[in-house]
C-alpha positions in Angstrom: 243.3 273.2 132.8 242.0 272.3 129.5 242.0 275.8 127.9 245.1 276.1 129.0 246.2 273.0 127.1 244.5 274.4 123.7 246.4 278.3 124.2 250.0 276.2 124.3 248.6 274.4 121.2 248.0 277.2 119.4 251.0 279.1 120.6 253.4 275.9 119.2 251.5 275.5 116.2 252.4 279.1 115.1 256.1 278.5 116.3 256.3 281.5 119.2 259.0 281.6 121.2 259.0 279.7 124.6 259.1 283.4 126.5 256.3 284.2 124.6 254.2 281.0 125.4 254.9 281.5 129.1 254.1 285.0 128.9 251.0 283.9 127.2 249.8 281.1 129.0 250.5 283.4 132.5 248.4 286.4 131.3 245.6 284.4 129.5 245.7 282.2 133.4 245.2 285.6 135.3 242.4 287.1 133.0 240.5 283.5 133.8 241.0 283.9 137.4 240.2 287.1 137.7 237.0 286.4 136.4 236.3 283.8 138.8 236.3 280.9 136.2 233.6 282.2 134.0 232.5 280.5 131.0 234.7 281.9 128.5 232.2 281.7 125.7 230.8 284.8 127.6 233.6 287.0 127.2 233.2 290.2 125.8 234.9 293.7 125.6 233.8 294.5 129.4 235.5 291.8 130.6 238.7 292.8 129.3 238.5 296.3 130.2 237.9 295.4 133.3 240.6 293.1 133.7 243.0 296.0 132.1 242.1 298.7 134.3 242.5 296.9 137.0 246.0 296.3 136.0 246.9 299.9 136.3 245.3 301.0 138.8 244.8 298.6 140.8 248.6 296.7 140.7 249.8 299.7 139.1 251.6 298.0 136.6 254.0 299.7 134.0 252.7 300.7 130.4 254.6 297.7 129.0 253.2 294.8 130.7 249.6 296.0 130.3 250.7 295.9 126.8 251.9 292.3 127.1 248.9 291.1 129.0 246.7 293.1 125.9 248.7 291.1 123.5 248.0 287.7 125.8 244.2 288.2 125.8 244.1 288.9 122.1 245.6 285.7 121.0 243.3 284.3 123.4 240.3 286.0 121.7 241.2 285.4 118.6 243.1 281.9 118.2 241.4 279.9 121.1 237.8 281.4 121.5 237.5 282.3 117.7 236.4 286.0 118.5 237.1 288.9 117.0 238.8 291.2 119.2 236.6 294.3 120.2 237.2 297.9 118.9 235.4 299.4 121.6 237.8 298.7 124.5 237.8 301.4 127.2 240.0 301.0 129.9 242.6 302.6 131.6 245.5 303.0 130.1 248.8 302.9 132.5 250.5 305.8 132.7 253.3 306.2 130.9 256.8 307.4 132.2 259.5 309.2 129.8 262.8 307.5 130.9 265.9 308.3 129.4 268.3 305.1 129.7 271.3 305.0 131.6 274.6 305.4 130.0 278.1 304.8 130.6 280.8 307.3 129.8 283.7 305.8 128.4 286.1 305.9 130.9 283.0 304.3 133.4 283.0 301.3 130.1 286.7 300.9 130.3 286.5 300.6 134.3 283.8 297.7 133.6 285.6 295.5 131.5 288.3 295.7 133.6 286.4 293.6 136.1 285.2 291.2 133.1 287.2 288.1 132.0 287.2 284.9 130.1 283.8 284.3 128.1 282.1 286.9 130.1 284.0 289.4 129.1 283.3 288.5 125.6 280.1 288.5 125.4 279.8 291.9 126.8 282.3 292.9 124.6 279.9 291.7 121.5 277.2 294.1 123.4 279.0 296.8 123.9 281.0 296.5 120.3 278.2 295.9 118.0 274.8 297.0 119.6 273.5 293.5 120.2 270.9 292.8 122.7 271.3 290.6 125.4 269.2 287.1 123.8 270.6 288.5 120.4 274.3 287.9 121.9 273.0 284.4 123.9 271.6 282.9 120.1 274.0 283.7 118.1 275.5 280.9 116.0 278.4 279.7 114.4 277.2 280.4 110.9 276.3 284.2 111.5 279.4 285.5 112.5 281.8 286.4 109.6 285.2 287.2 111.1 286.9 288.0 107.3 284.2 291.0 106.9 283.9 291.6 110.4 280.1 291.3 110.6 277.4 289.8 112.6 274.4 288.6 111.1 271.7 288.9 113.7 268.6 286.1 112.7 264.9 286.4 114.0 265.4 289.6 116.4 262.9 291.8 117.8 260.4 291.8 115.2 261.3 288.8 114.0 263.7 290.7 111.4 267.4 290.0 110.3 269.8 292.9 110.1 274.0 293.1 109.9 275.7 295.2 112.6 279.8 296.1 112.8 282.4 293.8 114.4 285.1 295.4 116.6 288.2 294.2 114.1 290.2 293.8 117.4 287.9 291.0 118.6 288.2 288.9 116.1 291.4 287.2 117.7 289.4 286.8 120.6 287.1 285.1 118.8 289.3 282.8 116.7 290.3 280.9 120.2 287.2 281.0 121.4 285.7 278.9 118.4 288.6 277.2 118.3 287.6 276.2 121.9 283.8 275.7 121.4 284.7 273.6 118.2 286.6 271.1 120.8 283.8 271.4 122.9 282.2 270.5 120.2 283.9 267.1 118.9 283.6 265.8 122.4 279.7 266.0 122.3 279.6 264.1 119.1 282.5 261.1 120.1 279.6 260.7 123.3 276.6 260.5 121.6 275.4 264.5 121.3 276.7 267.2 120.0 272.8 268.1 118.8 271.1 272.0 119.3 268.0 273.1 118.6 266.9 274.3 114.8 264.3 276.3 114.9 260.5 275.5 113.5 260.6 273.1 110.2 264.2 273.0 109.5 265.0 270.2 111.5 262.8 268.2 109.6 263.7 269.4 106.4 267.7 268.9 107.3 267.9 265.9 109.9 271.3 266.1 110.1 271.8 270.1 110.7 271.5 269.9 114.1 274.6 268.1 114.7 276.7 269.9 112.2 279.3 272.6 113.3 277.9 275.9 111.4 274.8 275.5 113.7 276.2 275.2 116.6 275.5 278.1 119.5 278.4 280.4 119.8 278.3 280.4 123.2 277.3 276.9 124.3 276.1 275.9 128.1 278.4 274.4 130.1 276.1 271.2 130.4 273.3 269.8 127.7 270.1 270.2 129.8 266.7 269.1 128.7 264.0 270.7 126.1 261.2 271.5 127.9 259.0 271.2 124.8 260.9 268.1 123.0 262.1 266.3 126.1 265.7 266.0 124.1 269.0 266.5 126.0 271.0 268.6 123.8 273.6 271.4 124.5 271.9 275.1 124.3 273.3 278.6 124.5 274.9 280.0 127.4 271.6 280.9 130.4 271.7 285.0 129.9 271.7 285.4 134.1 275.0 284.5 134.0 276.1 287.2 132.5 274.2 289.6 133.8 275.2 288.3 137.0 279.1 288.8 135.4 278.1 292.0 134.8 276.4 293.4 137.8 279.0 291.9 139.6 281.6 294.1 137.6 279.9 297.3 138.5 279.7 296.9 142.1 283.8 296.0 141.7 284.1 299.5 139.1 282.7 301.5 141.5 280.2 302.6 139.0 277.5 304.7 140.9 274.7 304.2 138.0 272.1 301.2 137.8 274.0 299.8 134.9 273.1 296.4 133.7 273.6 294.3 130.3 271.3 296.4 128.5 273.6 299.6 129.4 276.1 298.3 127.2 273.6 298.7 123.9 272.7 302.3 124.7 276.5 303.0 125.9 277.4 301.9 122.4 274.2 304.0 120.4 275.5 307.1 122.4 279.2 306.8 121.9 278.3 306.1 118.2 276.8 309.3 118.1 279.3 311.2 120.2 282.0 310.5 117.3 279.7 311.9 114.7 277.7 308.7 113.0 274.7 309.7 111.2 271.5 308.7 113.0 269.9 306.6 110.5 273.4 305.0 110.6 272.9 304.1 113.9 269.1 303.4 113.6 270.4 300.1 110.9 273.1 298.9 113.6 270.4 299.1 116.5 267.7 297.4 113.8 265.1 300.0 115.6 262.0 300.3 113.0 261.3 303.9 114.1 263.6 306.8 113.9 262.3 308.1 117.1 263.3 305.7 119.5 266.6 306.4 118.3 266.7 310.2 118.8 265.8 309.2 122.5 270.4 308.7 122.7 270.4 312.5 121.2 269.0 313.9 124.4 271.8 312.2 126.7 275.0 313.3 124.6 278.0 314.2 126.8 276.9 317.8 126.7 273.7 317.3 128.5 270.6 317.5 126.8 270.4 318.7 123.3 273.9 319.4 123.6 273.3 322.4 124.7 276.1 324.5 127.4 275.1 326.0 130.5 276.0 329.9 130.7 276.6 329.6 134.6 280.9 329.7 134.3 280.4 332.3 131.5 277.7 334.6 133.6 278.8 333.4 137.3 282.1 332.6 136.9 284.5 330.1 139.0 284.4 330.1 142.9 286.6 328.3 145.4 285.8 324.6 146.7 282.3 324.8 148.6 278.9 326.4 147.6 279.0 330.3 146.9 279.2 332.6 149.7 278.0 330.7 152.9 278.1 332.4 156.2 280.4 331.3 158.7 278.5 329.4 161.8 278.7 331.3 165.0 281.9 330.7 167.3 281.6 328.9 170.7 283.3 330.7 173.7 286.2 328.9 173.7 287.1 329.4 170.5 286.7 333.4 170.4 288.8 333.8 174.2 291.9 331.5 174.1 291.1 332.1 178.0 288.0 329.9 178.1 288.6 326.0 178.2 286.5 324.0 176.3 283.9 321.8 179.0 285.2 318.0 179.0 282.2 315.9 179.1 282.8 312.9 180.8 280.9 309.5 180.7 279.9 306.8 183.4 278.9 303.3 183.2 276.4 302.7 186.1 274.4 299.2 186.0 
């Protein structure tokens, strides 16, 4: 499809991430179809509201991806048809739920790892240690972790902004013999031919040779090179991300842990456990790199106390009552059970066929 074609054009020029361009391109191909293959020089406002409120209440999706498929149909407005997006969109907005995210308590954390080993366990060690999300832990690179100031410089993340979060100072062993392993890993591309990654928009033009050099390598490399699906170049990337949340999902089923825990966990686990041991807010606002103060208050509500950290009064007013649920009235006795006399009926079973 030739419009198609001209949205991945536009995407690459700007240099958007490939999620983005296939979350793009697959919103911008449902709006057309929806519509039946209209001329898209006819679009207007009505369309997209129509396409929107169908959305929600219709497929009853969640407030997020009608947001996504918004931002989809804008770019398409404005970068392929040349249109200015309309002000007076009126549809249906999707309702939107007030979830508080799940967290681990920090005996449920240590019970985790425990069923975590070998790179695996690093990486969720990196999540749970220093607050990074799950594609800011698969891109990291050589270059951006300092193990002498025990920091992590995390490039290009949501919001396309930069920020520095805490290294645990008891992983940097850990670390140390896993670069020393990646760097062998490493050396063995190069004496074959490879050893080359990906540098991201310009750079590899402007530095030819940075792509093969060891400060730009991924931290956590694939176990294979595979091939760019925009280059065509077989090259080593970083490690897939459903491993490890395979790894990890895996490890909670083994734990025991009765909660829908997943990578993600481990970031609020760490924003909670932060605040538990008496870290200013805005302190943990920099480390999670959110741009509002709010979304961070949302790890207030779920302190170990209960909400607002405020204490029941039912020990204090009730008070304590043995095993089982207050004062429950006994069930009535059969016969048997009231006259030792009476024997209990012995029901006995046939096979007939």
């Amino acid at each position: 499809m030739q419009i198609l074609d001209q949205v991945r054009d536009e995407i690459r020029t700007r240099h958007y991430s490939l999620r983005t361009e296939d979350a793009y391109l697959y919103w911008v191909r449902r709006f057309l179809f929806f519509h039946g293959g209209r001329n898209p020089a006819l679009f207007d406002a009505g369309h997209i509201n129509a396409f929107l409120t169908y959305l929600a209440v219709t497929e009853k999706v969640a407030p997020s991806t009608q947001n996504q498929a918004l931002n989809g149909v804008l770019f398409f407005f404005r970068h392929v048809l040349n249109k200015s997006f309309p002000d007076d969109l009126a549809f249906t907005r999707a309702k939107q739920n007030k979830r508080l995210p799940v967290v681990l308590t920090q005996h449920e954390v240590q019970r985790l790892f425990q069923h975590l080993d070998g790179v695996y366990w690093l990486m969720a060690a990196l999540l749970y240690g220093s607050g990074l999300r799950l594609m800011e832990c698969m891109r990291l690179r050589v270059k951006d972790v300092d193990l002498e100031r025990c920091a992590i410089l995390v490039r290009d993340g949501k919001g396309a902004k930069d920020r520095v979060v805490t290294l645990d100072e008891s992983l940097v062993p850990h670390l140390r013999v896993h670069l020393s392993r990646v760097r062998q890993l490493h050396v063995q591309d190069l004496a074959q031919g490879g050893g080359a990654v990906y540098i991201p928009h310009a750079l590899e033009r402007k530095y030819p040779n940075a792509c093969r050099e060891w400060p730009w390598q991924y931290l956590f490399p694939a176990p294979q090179p595979s091939i760019d699906p925009r280059s065509g170049i077989k090259r080593r990337h970083h490690h897939h991300e459903a491993a490890l949340q395979k790894a990890v999902r895996e490890a909670v089923v083994k734990a025991r842990i009765e909660k829908p825990a997943t990578c993600h966990t481990l970031r609020h686990s760490f924003a909670t456990h932060l605040l538990e041991r008496g870290y200013d807010i805005r302190t943990v606002q920099e480390q999670l790199g959110h741009k509002d103060l709010k979304t961070t208050q949302i790890y207030t509500h779920i302190l170990e106390r209960g909400a607002n950290a405020v204490k029941s009064p039912f020990s204090q007013t009730v008070g304590n009552k043995p095993l089982g649920y207050g004062q429950q009235k006994r069930p009535p006795q059969a016969p048997w059970e009231k006259d030792p006399g009476v024997r209990e009926p012995v029901l006995e079973y046939r096979l007939t066929g």
